[in-house]
N, C-alpha and C positions, 0 to 999 in steps of 0.2 A: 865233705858231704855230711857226714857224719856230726861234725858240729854245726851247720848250717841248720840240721832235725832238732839237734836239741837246742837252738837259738828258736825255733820257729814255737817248737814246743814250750819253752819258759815262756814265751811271750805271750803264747793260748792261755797258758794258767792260769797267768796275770791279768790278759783281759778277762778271763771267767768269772776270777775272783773280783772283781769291780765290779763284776755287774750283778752275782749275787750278793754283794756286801750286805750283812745282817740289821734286822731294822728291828727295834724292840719302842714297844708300844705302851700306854699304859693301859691296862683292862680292866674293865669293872667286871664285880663280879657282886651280887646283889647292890648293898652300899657299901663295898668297900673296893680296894685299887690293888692289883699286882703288876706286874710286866710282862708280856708275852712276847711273841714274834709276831712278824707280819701275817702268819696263818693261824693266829689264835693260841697257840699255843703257849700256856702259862710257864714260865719260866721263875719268876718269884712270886710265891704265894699273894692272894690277895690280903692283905693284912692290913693295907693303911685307910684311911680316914682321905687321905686327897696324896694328889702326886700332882706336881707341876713338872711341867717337861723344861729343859732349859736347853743350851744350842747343841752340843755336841754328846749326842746319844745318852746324855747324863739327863738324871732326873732327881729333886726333891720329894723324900716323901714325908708326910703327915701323918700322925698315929699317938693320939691322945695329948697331942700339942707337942709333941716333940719332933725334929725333924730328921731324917738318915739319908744319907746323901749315895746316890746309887749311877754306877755308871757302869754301862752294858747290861751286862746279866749280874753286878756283883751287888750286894752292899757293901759299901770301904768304910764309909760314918754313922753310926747307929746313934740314935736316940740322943739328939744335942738339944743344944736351947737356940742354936744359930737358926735367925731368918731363912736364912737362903746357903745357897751354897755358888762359887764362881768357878770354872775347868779354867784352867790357866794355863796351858801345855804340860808339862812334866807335874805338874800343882794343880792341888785342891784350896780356895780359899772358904772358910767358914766365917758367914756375913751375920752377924748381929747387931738388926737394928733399936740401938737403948731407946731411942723418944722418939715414935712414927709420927707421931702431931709434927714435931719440929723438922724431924726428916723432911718431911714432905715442902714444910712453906721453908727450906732451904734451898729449895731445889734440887738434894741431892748430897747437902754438906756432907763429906767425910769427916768430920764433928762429933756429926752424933751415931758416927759405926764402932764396933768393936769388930776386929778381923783374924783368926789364925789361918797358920798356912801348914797343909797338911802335902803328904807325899802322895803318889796316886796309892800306895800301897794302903791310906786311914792312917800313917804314920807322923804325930804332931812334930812340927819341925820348926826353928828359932826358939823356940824356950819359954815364946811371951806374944803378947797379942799388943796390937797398931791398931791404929782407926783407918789407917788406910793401907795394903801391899800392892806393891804393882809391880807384876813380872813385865821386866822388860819386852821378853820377847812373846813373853803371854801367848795369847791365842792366835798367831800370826799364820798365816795359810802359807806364805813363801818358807823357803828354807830357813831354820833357823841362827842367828846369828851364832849361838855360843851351843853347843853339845854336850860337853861333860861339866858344864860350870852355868849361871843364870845370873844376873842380873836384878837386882831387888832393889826398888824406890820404895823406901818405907816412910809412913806419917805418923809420928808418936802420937800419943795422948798427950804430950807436950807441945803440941800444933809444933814439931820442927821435922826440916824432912832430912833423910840420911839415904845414902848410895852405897851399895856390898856389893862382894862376888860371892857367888855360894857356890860351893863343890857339891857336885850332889851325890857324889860319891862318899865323900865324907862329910855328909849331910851336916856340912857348917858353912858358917863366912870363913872364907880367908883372907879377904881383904875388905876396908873401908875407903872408899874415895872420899866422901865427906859425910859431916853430921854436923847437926842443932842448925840449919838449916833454916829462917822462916819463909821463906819461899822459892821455889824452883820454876822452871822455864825448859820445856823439852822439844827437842827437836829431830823428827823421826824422819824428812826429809831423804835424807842417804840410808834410809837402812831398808835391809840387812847388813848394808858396807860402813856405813856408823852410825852412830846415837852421840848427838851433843845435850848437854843442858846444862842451865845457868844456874848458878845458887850462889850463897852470901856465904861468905867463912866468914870465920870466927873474929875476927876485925871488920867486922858488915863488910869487907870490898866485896864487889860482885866480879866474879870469877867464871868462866866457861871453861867447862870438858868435854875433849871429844875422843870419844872412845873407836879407833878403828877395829873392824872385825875378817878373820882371813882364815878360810879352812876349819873354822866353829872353833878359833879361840881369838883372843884378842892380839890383834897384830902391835897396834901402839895405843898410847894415849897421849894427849900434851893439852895444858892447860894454862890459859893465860888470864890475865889478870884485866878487866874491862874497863875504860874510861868514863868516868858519870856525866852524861850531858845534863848541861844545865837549863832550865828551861828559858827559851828568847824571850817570852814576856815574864813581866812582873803582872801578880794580879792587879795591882789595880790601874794597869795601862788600860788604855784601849787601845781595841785593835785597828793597824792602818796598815795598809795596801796601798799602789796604786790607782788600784779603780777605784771607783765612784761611788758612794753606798746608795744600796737598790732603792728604787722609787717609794713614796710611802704608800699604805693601800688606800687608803681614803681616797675614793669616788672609783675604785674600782670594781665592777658589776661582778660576781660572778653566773655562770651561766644557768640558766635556771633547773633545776631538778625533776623529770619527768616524774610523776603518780606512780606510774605502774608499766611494766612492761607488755606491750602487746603480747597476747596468748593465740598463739596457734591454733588451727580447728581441731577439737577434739581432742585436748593437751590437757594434762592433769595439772591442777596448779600444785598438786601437795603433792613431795616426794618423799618416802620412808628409808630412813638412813638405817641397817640393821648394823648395832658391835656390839662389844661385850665390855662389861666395869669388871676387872679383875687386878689389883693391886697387889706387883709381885712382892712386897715387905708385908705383904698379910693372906699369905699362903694358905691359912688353916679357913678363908673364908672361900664360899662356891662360888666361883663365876655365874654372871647374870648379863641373861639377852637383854639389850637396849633398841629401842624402835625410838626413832625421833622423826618426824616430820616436819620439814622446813617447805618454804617458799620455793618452787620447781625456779630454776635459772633455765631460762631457754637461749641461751647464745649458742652454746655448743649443743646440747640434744635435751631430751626430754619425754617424759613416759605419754604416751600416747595411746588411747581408743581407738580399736578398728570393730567392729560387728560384736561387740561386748567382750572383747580380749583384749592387753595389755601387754606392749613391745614398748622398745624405746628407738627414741625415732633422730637420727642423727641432724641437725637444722642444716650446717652447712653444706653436706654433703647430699641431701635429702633422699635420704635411706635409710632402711631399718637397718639397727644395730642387735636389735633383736627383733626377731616377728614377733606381729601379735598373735600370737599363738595360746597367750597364758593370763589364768584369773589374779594375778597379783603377780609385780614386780619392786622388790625393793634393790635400794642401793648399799652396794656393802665390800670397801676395801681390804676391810682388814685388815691384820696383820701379816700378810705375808705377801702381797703383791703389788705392782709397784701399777700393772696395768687397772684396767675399769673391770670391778666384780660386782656380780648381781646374785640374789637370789630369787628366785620363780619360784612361783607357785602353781599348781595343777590340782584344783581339789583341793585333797587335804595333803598331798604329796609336795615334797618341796626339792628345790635340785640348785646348786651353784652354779653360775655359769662364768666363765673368764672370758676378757675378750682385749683382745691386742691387738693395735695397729688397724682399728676400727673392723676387725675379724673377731670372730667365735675362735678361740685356743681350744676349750673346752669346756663340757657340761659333768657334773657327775650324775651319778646312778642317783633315782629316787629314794627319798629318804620321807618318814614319816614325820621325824622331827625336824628345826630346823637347824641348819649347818651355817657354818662360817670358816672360811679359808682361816688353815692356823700357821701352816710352815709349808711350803714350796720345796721340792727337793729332799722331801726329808729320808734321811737317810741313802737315798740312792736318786739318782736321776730318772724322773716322771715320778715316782711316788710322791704322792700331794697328800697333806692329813688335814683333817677338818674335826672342828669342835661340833656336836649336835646340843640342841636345846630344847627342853617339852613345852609342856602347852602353859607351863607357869614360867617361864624364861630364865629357866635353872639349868646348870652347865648336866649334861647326862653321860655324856663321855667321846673318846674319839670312834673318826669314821675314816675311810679311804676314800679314793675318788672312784673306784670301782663300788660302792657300796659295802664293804668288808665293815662292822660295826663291832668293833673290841667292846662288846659289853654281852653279858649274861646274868637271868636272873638266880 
């Protein structure tokens, strides 16, 4: 009986603790940024210049162009040159991007990054900076493959890639699986139960490794040696099949392009898309409201007029999706939801509204400025956070779905 109480009891705790799990914010407090709790409450001074929030309660912050990397209530990295910062499970990576012109029409090349990798403690760990690190088991929400040891895919500044084991206990490599590397091939298929990937040793043959994992260490490995298929054609064959090559187009009509699409009664042809231009390799810059207005598509729904108010009016279904209840509706996804988000307008008042499975989810509290859905879930389950913007469409700070405004003047 007696341990039945204290089974029931551990289990209260546990749920307790879930469901108050702590949520820290960033605050403004005239122009500048600290961290508070969900109830205001300042937790690190406001000091910075800008704070970006990133995914796992961590945040960048801003402060005379340098950046400190903060997660929960702490600062771990003060005053660097790094762009950005990455949470990596048991890791902090520190992201420097050398040439954002060239980043950018890369699409992303790890080329032009400089990366260390730090401990969650702010403690710089490998000895040397890579353009690119990747913890294996990174930011993985399942159980993690390895527990006292991790997994690092590294990219020199020599474009070659290499594979470690790191002890994090004795915060080094112990082992090398391979190096100089020009290209790899991963495959995450099996995992947490294994991680394979391809690379080229040091006689180019191309090789595969598969790492099995059992009880958060490595159970096996075996690696074998891969066969080069040759390509069936030569270039300058052509290509034959057995069928038939396709008809050629000449004299065939295609079908003609209607003008314009019939407009419903009382259907707005111009719909205002609201986001935000905020470029995370350029941290120290304000985020800025964007309003665009495009051509209304009326297949699926559409903002419609009813007695000088504005809903949006579903076509197939022919139902409002929202009443017309409101002087202004714009359209606006965002970043954080995957359903149809809107914002309304009432006056000079403005409110988000979500809506799922052609249902209202939710509206938030009236706000003076305007809001944009930022993170879903943040922090705990139903907390929703949102971005506000003033009347010159400059970022002003976060807000809750309840209307709680982390900011003071």
């Amino acid at each position: 009986m007696n341990k039945l109480f204290y089974l029931y009891t551990f289990i209260l705790s546990v749920f307790s603790i879930s469901l108050t799990a702590q949520i820290y914010v960033p605050f403004r407090v005239g122009d500048k940024f600290g961290i508070s709790d969900e109830n205001s409450k300042l937790i690190i001074p406001a000091v910075f210049d800008e704070i970006s929030v990133e995914l796992n309660n961590d945040f960048t912050g801003i402060k005379n162009k340098k950046t400190s990397y903060i997660l929960n209530n702490k600062i771990l990295i003060k005053d660097t040159d790094f762009t950005y910062f990455e949470n990596e499970g048991d890791f902090v990576i520190g992201v420097l991007v050398k040439d954002k012109d060239l980043f950018r029409y890369s699409n992303g090349s790890p080329d032009y990054l400089t990366q260390y990798l730090y401990s969650k403690n702010g403690e710089p760990l490998l000895g040397k900076s890579y353009n690119n690190i990747i913890v294996i088991d990174g930011n993985k929400k399942e159980k993690p493959a390895l527990t006292e040891k991790a997994l690092f895919l590294l990219y020199s500044s020599q474009n070659r890639y290499s594979l470690h084991l790191f002890d994090k206990k004795q915060k080094k490599i112990v082992k090398t699986f391979f190096e100089n590397s020009y290209d790899v091939d991963t495959n995450y298929d099996q995992f947490p139960k294994s991680f394979s990937i391809i690379y080229h040793d040091k006689d180019q043959s191309k090789k595969n490794l598969l790492i099995n994992f059992e009880n958060g260490r490595i159970k096996s490995e075996k690696t074998e040696t891969l066969k080069s298929v040759e390509n069936s054609y030569s270039r300058g064959s052509s290509y034959s099949s057995g069928y038939a090559p396709p008809p050629p187009m000449e004299g065939i009509k295609m079908p003609p392009i209607s003008d314009k699409p019939s407009i419903p009664e009382n259907a707005l042809e111009k719909i205002g898309y609201a986001d935000s231009f905020y470029r995370y390799i350029e941290p120290e810059k304000r985020e800025v409201l964007t309003i665009t207005y495009k051509d209304a598509s009326f297949d699926y729904g559409y903002l419609k007029r009813e007695k000088g108010k504005t809903g949006y009016f579903l076509t197939k279904d022919n139902q409002w999706l929202i009443p017309p209840v409101y002087d202004e509706v714009f359209s606006s996804d965002g970043h954080a939801i995957y359903e149809s988000g809107f914002v309304v307008r009432t006056g000079t008042n403005y409110q988000f509204l979500v809506a799922s499975s052609k249902k209202q989810e939710f509206i938030t509290a009236e706000f003076e400025q305007f809001p944009l859905f930022f993170r879903r879930d943040y922090g705990k389950k139903g907390f929703h956070l949102f971005k506000l913007f003033d009347k010159d469409n400059n970022f002003i700070c976060y807000a809750s779905k309840d209307g709680k405004i982390y900011y003071k003047k």
